[in-house]
C-alpha positions as CSV (number, residue, x, y, z in Angstrom):
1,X,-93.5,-40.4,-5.6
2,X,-95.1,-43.1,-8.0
3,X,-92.9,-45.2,-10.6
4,X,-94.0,-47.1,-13.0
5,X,-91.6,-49.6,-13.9
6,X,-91.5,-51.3,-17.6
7,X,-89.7,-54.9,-18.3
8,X,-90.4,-58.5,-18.9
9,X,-92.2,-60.6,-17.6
10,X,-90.9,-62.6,-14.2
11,X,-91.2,-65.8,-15.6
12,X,-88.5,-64.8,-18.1
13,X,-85.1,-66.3,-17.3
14,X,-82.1,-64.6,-17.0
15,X,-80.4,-61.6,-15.2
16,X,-82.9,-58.8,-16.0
17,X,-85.4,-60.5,-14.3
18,X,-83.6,-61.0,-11.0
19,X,-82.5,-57.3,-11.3
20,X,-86.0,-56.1,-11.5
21,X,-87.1,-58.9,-8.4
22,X,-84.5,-57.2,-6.1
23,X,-86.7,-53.6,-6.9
24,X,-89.6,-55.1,-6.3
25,X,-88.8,-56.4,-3.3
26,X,-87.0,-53.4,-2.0
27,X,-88.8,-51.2,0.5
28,X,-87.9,-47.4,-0.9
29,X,-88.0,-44.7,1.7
30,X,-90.6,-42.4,-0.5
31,X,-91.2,-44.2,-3.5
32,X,-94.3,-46.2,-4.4
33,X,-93.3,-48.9,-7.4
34,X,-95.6,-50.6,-9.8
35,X,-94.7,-53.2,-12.3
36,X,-96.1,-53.6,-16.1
37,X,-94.1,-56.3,-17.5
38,X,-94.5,-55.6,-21.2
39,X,-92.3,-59.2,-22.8
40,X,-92.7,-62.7,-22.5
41,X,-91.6,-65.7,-24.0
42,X,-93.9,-68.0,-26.4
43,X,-95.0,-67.5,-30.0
44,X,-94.8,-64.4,-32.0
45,X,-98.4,-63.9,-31.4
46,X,-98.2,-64.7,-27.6
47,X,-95.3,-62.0,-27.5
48,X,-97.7,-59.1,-29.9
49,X,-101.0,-59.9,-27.1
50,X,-99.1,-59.6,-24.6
51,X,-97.5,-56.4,-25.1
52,X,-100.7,-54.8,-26.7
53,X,-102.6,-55.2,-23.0
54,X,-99.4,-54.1,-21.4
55,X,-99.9,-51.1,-23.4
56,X,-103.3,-50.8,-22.4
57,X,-102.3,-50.7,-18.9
58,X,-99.9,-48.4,-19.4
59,X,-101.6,-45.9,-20.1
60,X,-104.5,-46.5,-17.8
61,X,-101.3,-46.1,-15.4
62,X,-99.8,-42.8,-17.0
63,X,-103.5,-41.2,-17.3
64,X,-105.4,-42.2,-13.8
65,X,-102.0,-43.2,-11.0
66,X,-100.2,-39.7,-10.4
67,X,-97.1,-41.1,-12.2
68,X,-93.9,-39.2,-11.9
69,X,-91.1,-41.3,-13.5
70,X,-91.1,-44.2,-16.1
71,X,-88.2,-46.6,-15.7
72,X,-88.1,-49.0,-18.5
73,X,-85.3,-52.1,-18.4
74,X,-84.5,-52.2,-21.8
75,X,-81.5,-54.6,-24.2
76,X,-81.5,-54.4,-27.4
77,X,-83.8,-55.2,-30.7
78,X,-87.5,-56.1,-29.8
79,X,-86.7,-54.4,-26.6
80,X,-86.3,-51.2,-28.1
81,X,-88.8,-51.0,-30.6
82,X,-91.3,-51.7,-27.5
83,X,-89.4,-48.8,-25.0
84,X,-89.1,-46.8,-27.9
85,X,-92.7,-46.4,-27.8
86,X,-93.7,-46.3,-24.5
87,X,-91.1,-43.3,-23.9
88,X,-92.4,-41.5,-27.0
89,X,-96.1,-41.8,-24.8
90,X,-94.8,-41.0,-21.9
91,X,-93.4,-37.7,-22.9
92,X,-96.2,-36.9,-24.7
93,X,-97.7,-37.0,-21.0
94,X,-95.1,-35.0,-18.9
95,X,-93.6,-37.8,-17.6
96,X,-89.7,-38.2,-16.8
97,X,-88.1,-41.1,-18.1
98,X,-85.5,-43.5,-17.0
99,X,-83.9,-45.4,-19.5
100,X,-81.9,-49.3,-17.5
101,X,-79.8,-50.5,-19.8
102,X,-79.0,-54.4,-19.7
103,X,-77.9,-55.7,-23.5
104,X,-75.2,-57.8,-23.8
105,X,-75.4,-57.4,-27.3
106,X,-76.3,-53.7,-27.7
107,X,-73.5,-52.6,-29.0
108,X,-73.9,-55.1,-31.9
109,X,-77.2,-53.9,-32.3
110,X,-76.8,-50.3,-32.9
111,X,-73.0,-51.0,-35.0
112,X,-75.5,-53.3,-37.3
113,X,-78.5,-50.8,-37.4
114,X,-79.2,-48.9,-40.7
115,X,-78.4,-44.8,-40.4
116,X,-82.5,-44.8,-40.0
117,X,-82.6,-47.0,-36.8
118,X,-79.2,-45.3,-35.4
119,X,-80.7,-41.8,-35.7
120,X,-84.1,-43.5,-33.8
121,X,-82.1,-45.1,-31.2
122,X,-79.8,-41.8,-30.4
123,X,-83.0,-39.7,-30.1
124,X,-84.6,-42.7,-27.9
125,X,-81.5,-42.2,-25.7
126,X,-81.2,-38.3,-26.0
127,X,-85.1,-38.3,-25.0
128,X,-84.6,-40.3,-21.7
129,X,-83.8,-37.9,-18.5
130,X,-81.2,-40.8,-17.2
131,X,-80.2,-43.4,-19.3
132,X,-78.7,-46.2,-16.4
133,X,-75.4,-48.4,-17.7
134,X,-73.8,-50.9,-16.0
135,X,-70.1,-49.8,-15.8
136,X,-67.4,-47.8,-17.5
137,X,-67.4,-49.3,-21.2
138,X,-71.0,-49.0,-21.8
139,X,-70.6,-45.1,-20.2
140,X,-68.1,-45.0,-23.0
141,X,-70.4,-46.6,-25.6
142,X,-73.0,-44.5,-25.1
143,X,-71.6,-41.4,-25.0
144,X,-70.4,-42.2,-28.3
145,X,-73.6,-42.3,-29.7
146,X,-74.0,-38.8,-28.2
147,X,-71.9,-36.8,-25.5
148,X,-75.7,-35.1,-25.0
149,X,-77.2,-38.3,-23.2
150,X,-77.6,-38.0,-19.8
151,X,-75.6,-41.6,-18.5
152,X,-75.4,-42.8,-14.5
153,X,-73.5,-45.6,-14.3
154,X,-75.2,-48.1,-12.1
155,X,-73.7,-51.3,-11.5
156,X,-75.9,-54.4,-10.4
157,X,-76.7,-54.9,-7.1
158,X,-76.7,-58.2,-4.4
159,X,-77.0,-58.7,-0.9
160,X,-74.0,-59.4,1.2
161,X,-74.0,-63.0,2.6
162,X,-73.2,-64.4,6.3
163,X,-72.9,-68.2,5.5
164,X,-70.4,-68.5,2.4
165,X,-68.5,-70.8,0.4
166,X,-65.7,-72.4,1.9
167,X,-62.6,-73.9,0.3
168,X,-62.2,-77.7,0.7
169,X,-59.5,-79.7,0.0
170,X,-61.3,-82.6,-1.5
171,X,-64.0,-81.8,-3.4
172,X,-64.1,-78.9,-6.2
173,X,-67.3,-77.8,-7.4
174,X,-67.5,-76.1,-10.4
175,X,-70.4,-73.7,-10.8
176,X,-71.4,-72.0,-14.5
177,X,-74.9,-70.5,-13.9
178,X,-76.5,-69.0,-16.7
179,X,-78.5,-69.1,-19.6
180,X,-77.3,-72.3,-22.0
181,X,-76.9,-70.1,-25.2
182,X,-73.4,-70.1,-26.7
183,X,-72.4,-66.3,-26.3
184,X,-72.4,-67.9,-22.5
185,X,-69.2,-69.9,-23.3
186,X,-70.2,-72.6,-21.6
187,X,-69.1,-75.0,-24.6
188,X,-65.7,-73.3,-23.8
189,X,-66.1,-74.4,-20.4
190,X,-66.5,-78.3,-21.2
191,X,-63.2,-78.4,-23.6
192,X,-61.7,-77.0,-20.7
193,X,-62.5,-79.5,-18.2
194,X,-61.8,-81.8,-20.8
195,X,-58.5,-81.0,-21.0
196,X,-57.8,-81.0,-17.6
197,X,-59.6,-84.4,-17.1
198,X,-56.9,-85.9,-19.6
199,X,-53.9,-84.2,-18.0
200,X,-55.1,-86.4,-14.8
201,X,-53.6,-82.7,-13.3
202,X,-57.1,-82.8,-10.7
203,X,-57.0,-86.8,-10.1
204,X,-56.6,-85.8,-6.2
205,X,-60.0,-83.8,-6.2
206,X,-63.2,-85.1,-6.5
207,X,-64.4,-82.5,-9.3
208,X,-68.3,-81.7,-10.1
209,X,-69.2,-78.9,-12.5
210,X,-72.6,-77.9,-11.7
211,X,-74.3,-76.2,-15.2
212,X,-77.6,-74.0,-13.4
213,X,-79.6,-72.5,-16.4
214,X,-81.8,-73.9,-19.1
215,X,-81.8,-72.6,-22.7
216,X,-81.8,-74.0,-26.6
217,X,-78.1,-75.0,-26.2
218,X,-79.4,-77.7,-23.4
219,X,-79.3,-80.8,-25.5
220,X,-76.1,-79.5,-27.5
221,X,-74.4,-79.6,-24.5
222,X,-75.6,-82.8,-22.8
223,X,-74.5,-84.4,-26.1
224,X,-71.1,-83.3,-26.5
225,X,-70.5,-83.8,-22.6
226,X,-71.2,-87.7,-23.4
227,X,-69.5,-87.5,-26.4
228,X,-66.3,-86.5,-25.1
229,X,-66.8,-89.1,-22.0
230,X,-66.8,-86.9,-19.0
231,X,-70.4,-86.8,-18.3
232,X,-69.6,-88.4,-14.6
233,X,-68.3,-85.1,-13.8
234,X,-71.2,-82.9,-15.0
235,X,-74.5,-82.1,-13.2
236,X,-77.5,-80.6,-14.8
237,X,-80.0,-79.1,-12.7
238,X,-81.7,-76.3,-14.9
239,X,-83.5,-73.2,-14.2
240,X,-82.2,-72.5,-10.2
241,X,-83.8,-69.9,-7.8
242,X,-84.3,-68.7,-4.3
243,X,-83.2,-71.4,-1.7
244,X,-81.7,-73.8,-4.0
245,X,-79.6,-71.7,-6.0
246,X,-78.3,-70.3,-2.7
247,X,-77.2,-73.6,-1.7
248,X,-75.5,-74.6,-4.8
249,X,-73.4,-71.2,-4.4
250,X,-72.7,-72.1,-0.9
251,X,-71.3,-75.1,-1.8
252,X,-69.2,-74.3,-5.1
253,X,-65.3,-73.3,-4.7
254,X,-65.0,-71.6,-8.4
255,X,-67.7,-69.3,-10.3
256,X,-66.9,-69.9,-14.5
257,X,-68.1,-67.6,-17.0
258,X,-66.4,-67.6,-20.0
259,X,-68.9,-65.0,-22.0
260,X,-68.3,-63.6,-25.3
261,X,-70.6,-60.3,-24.8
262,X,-71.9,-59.4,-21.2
263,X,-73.5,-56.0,-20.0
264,X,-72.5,-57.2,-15.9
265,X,-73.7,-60.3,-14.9
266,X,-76.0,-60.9,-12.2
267,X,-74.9,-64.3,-11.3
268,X,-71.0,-62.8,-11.1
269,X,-72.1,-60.5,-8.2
270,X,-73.8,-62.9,-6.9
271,X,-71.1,-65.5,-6.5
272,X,-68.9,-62.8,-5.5
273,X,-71.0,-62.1,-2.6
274,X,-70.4,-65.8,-1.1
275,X,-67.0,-65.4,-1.7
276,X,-66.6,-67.7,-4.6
277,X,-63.3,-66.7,-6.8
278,X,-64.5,-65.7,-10.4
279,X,-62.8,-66.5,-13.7
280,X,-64.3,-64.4,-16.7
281,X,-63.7,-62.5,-19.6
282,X,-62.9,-59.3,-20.8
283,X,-65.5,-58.2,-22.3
284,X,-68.7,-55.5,-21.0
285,X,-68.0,-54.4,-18.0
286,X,-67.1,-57.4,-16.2
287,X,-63.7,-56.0,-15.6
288,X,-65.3,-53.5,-13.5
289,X,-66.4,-55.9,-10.9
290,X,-63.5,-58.3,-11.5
291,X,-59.8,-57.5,-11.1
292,X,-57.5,-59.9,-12.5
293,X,-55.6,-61.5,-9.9
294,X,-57.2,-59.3,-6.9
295,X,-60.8,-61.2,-6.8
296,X,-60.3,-63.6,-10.1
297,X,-58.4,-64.1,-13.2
298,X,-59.9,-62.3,-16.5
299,X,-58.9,-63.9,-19.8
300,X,-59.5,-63.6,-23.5
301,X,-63.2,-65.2,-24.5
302,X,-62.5,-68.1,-26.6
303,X,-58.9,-68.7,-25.0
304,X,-59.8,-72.6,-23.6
305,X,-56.3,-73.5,-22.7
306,X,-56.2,-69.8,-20.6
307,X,-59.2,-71.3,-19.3
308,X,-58.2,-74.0,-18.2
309,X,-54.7,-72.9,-16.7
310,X,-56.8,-70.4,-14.7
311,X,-59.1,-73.1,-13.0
312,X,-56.2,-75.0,-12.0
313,X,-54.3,-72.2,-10.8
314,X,-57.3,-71.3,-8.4
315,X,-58.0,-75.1,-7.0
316,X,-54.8,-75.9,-6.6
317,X,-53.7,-72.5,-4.0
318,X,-55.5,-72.4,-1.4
319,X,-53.8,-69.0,-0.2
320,X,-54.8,-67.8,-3.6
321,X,-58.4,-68.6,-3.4
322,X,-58.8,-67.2,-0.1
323,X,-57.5,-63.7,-1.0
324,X,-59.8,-63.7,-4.2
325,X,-63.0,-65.0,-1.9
326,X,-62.2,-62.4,1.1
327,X,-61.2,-59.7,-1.5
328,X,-65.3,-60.3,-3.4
329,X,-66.7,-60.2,0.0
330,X,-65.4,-56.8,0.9
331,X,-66.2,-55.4,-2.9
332,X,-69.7,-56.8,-2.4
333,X,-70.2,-55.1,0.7
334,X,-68.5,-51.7,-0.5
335,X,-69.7,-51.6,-4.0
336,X,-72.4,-53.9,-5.2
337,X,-74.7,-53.7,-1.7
338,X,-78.0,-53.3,-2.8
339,X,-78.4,-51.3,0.5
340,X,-76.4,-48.5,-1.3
341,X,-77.7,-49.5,-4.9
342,X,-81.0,-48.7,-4.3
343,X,-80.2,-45.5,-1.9
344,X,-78.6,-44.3,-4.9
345,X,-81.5,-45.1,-7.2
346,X,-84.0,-43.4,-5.2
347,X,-81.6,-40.2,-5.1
348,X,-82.0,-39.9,-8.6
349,X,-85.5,-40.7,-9.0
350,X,-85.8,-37.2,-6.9
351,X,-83.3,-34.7,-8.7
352,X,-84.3,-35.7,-12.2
């Protein structure tokens, strides 16, 4: 069977983008996959150029390469209006269509959209023959729109890991990995710190909070760190990948992600899998993946003292932290395997 997968382009930060790396490098039983990456980032122009020889190739794809299924990653906004599109063509050409849902902010989306772009958006979802979510209140979401769409839920996918993090008595490393846009929290994150630095409550720790991930809020943040004097404890390293961000996640005791909307986070799952303890919030489906007070602590987004009670209540137990990192080990290798992810995937590719 031949796929033709839509999403953005690899070069495009962010969790999408390692979700559609981990199918591409997948070897599927019976399935042949090929990737048309239809967004970039750049200039308005850049963006409209790009997507008009995307669409070119497309439907050189849909007309000439046998193609059975289209499975477009989609979020919200431009995203739609370009899937919207491509589904409308692929129908046209008898071809089933998976719609992979991965919008934080969908939900504001749709709740903003006039009654015209509602009614377009339910018959874009109604049109797909599986529309993939990421956990249990998107399902819920979605089936709002309509009880007629045909939903899978799908959680993200990692590999489980031999070598992981280790607890150390000494020194804490902090890791927030993710894009630097303020939805992320992570300006949440440094008044928490903040606060603990003045309490002098982690004096006996020598504490690092590693920020991995670039984004418009880069300089924001940099500037309010040295504003508030605690720049000694903060390390900057940008965009991460392969090798190195595996080493920086082997070597951090505490995952932070204080989001204000999430779909499920890559970069959760993937701390999870070296065993790193997770604080995060309640919000998407994050709740899904973490339990409060089984593999993390959840709390409320914008709740900085919560915040920062959770991080010390992780450092500072060491028989708590190693029942959060042994209980994200076992969920990784039960639930979030990509061994059983993609099995799955490929199971549904063939009955729809």
């Amino acid at each position: 069977m031949n796929v033709l997968m839509i999403g953005s382009s690899l070069e495009v930060k962010g969790g999408m983008t390692t979700v559609v790396e981990g199918f591409l490098k997948n070897n599927f039983n019976k399935t042949n996959l090929y990737y048309i990456p239809t967004h970039t980032d750049g200039s308005k122009l850049k963006k409209m150029i790009f997507f008009l020889i995307a669409l070119v190739k497309i439907l050189f794809f849909l007309l000439f390469k046998d193609i059975a299924i289209v499975h477009m990653h989609f979020s919200e906004r431009g995203s739609f209006t370009r899937k919207n599109l491509i589904s409308k063509l692929s129908k046209k050409l008898k071809k089933k269509v998976v719609i992979h849902m991965h919008g934080a902010e969908f939900k504001e989306f749709y709740n903003e959209s006039s009654i015209k772009t509602k009614k377009s958006i339910e018959k874009f979802l109604l049109r797909a023959d599986r529309v993939l979510v990421l956990g249990e209140s998107w399902n819920k979401f979605v089936k709002g729109i309509n009880e007629k769409i045909k939903i899978e839920v799908m959680p993200n996918f990692v590999s489980c890991i031999d070598d992981t993090s280790k607890f150390n008595s000494n020194e804490i490393n902090i890791l927030f990995l993710a894009v630097l846009i303020k939805r992320k929290g992570i300006f949440d994150l440094v008044e928490a710190v903040n606060l603990i630095i003045k309490e002098k409550f982690l004096e006996q720790f020598d504490l690092n909070i590693i920020v991995a991930g670039s984004g418009v809020e880069l300089e924001n943040l940099k500037c309010k760190v040295q504003e508030l004097g605690i720049e000694k404890y903060f390390e900057f390293l940008g965009w991460v990948k392969n090798e190195e961000k595996q080493e920086i996640l082997k070597k951090s005791q505490l995952f932070v992600l204080p989001s204000y909307n999430e779909g499920l986070p890559v970069s959760i799952l993937e701390a999870m899998s070296y065993g790193i303890p997770i604080i995060s919030t309640s919000v998407g489906s994050i709740e899904d993946a973490v339990k409060n007070e089984y593999n993390g602590l959840i709390i409320e987004p914008g709740n900085i003292n919560a915040l920062k009670e959770s991080i010390k209540a992780i450092i500072t137990n060491k028989e708590k932290w190693k029942y959060f990192s042994e209980n994200n080990k076992k969920l990784v290798e039960e639930v979030y395997n990509e061994k059983i992810y993609f099995k799955k995937i490929e199971q549904i590719y063939y009955t729809i």
